[in-house]
N, C-alpha and C positions, 0 to 999 in steps of 0.2 A: 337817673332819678333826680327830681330837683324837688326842694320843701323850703319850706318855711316857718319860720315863727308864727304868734297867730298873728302880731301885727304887720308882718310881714321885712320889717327893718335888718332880721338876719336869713339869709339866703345860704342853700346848703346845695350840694351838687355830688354827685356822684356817677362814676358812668354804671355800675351793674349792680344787682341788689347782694346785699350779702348773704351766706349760703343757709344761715337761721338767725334768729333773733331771739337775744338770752332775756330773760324776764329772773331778776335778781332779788331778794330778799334781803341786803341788807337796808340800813334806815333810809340812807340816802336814796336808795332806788324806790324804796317802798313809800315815803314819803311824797316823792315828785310824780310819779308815776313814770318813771322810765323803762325805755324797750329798747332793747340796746342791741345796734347791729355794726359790726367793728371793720374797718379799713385800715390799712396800714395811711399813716397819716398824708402820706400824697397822692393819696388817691379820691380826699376829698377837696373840696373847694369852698369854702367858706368867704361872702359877698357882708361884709357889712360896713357904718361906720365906725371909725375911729374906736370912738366913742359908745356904741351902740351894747356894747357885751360887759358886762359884770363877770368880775369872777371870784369864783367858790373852792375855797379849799377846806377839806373834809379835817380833822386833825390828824389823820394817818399822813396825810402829804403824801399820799402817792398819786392825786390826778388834782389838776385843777376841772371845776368844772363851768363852762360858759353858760351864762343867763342873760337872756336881751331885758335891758333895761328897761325899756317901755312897757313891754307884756308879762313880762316873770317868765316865760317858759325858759327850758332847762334844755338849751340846744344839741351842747358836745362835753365832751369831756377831753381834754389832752395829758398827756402823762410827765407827771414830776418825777418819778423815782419808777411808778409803773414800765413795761417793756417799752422802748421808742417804739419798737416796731409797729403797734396796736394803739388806734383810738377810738372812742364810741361816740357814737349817734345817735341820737331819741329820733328812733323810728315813728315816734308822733309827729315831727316836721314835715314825714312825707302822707299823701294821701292813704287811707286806711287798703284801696282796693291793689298800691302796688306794691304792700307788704303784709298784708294779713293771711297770705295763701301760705307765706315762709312756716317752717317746723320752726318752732318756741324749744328749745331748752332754758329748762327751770336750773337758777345755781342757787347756791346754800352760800352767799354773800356773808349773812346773818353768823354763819360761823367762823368766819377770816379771823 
């Protein structure tokens, strides 16, 4: 799967789709509109500049989150204190037809 930002300045890559896509409750998710489908961090590929990525740290500090500069969207998140193992994707990068078929599980964020 490959996506992008809307302006196109950060490029996401991935070889296989992930097995569902969590749709989260708390602020941060509920706010940006995120759909979050998780890789272990090498297994994505992330194409920008330097320069191109903002980042967002929640006050819990357990993830930072990347934002392209130009457009605002709310690309990935990588983990401060969160598992290494696990990082998320705004499944909005990719086109809606090659992840809207995945099962949603819904998490209760809102209560962490």
């Amino acid at each position: 799967m490959k996506g992008q930002c809307h302006c196109g300045a950060v490029q996401i890559m991935v070889a296989t789709a992930p097995a569902e896509v969590l749709r989260c409750n708390c602020s941060l998710c509920r706010k940006t509109g995120w759909r979050g489908g998780y890789w272990h961090p090498d297994a994505v590929a992330v194409e920008a500049e330097r320069d191109a990525l903002t980042p967002y740290v929640q006050g819990d500090r357990m993830i930072t989150s990347w934002i392209c500069k130009t457009c605002g969207c709310f690309t990935r998140w990588t983990p401060i204190t969160a598992s290494p193992e696990r990082m998320g994707v705004n499944m909005r990068m990719f086109e809606p037809e090659e992840w809207q078929h995945l099962p949603v599980r819904d998490v209760d964020g809102a209560s962490f």
